[in-house]
C-alpha positions in Angstrom: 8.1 1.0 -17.6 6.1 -0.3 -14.5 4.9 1.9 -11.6 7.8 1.4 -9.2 10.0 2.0 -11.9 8.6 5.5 -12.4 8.0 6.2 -8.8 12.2 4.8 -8.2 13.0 7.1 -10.6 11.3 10.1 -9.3 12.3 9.8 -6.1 16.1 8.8 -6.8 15.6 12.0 -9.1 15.1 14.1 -6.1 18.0 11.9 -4.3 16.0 9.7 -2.5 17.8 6.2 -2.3 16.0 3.7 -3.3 15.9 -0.4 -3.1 13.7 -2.7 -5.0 12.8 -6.6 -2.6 10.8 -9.1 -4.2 9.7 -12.3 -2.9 10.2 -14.2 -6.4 13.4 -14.4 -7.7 14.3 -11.5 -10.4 17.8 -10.6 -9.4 18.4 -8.4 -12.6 15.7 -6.0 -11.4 15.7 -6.8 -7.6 17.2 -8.1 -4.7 15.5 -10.6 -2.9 12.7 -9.9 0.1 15.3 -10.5 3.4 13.5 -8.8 6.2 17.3 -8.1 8.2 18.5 -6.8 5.0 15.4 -4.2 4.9 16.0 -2.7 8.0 19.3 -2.4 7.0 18.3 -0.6 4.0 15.7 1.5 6.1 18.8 2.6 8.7 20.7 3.7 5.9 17.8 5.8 5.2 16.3 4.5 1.6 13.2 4.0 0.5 12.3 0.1 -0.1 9.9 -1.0 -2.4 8.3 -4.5 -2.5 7.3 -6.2 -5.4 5.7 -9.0 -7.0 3.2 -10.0 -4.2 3.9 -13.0 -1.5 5.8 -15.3 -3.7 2.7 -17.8 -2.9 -0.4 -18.6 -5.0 -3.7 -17.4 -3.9 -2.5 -14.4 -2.1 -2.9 -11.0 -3.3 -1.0 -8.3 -3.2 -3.1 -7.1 -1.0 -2.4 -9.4 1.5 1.2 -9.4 0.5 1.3 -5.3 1.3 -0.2 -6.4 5.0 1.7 -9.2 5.6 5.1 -7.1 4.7 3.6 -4.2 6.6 3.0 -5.9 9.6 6.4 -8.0 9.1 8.3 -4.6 9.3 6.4 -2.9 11.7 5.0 -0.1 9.7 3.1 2.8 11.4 1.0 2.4 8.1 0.1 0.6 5.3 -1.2 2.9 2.0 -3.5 1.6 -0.8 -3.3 3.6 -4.3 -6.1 3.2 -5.9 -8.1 4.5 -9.2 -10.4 6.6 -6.9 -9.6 8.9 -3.7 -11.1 6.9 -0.6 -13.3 4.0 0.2 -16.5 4.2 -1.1 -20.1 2.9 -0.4 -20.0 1.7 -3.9 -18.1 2.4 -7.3 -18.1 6.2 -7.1 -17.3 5.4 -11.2 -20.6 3.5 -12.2 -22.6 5.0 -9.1 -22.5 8.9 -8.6 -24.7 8.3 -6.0 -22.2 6.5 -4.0 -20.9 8.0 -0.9 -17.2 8.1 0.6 -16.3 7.5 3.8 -13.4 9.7 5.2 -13.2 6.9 8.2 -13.9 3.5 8.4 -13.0 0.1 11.3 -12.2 -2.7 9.8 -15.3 -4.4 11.2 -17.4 -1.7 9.1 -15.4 -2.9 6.2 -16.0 -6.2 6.5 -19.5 -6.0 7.4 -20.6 -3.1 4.6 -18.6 -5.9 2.2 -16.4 -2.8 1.0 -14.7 -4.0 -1.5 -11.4 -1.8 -0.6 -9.1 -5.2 -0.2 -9.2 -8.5 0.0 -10.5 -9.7 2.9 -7.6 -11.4 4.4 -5.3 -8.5 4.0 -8.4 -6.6 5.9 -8.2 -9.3 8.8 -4.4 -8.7 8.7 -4.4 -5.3 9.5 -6.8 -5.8 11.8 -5.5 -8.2 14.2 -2.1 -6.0 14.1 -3.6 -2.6 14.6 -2.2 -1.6 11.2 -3.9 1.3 9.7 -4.6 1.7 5.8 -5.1 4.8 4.6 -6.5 4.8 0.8 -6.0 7.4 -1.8 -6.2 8.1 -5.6 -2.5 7.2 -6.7 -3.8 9.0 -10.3 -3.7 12.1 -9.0 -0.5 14.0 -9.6 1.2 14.5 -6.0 -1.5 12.4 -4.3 1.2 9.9 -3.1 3.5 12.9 -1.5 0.2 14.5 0.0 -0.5 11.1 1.8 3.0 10.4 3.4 2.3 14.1 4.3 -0.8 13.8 5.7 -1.8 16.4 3.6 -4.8 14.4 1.8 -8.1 13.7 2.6 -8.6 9.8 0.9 -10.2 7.5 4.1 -8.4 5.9 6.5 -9.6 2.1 8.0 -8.5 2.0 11.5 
């Protein structure tokens, strides 16, 4: 079962509606990416996953997250990731490394953070769109984040 699957499931377990949008055409798992039919979705209050990336090659989904993000007018755009910030280098080969609770995007770009890609970092960055980045491992770590309850770092 992928991620969204289990994370659909949880939350429609705790009757939380949710919607799966993908830009490539899977229409026995999901409907496809219609950016009217999201905030449709949103008013009716669900939670609306996107999936499989841009639908175009050499984007990642990175890039994909901020473009959708920006495209919907999020307040924020979270990153799960294996570790539970942004770090001066691999915290998992380096314990030396340090984490940064806050970061600009200029400071990612210029410490060569290697957080995103870099045009999802230029994204955000010419929208104002804030990532916040947290260890999606961690049991509850994606409830503490929409929360605010977690430290991770946050790129602003």
């Amino acid at each position: 079962m992928a991620p969204t699957s289990y994370l659909q499931s949880a939350l429609e377990n705790n009757d939380v509606a949710t919607r799966l949008q993908t830009a490539i055409k899977i229409e026995a798992i999901a409907e496809p990416f219609i950016k009217r039919k999201a905030f449709r979705h949103f008013d009716k209050g669900r939670f609306v996953f996107f999936g499989a990336g841009s639908g175009n090659p050499y984007f990642t989904t990175d890039t994909a997250a901020a473009l959708r993000a920006t495209e919907l007018g999020a307040e924020i755009l979270i990153k799960g990731t294996k570790v539970d910030g942004v770090y001066s280098d691999d915290p998992r080969n380096n314990p030396k490394a340090t984490k940064y609770g806050r970061l600009s995007y200029d400071e990612v770009l210029e410490k060569k953070l290697e957080v995103m890609d870099l045009t999802a970092i230029c994204l955000c960055r010419d929208h104002k769109m804030p990532i916040k980045v947290f260890n999606m491992q961690r049991p509850g770590s994606l409830f503490d984040n929409i929360s605010g309850l977690s430290g991770g770092t946050l790129i602003h």
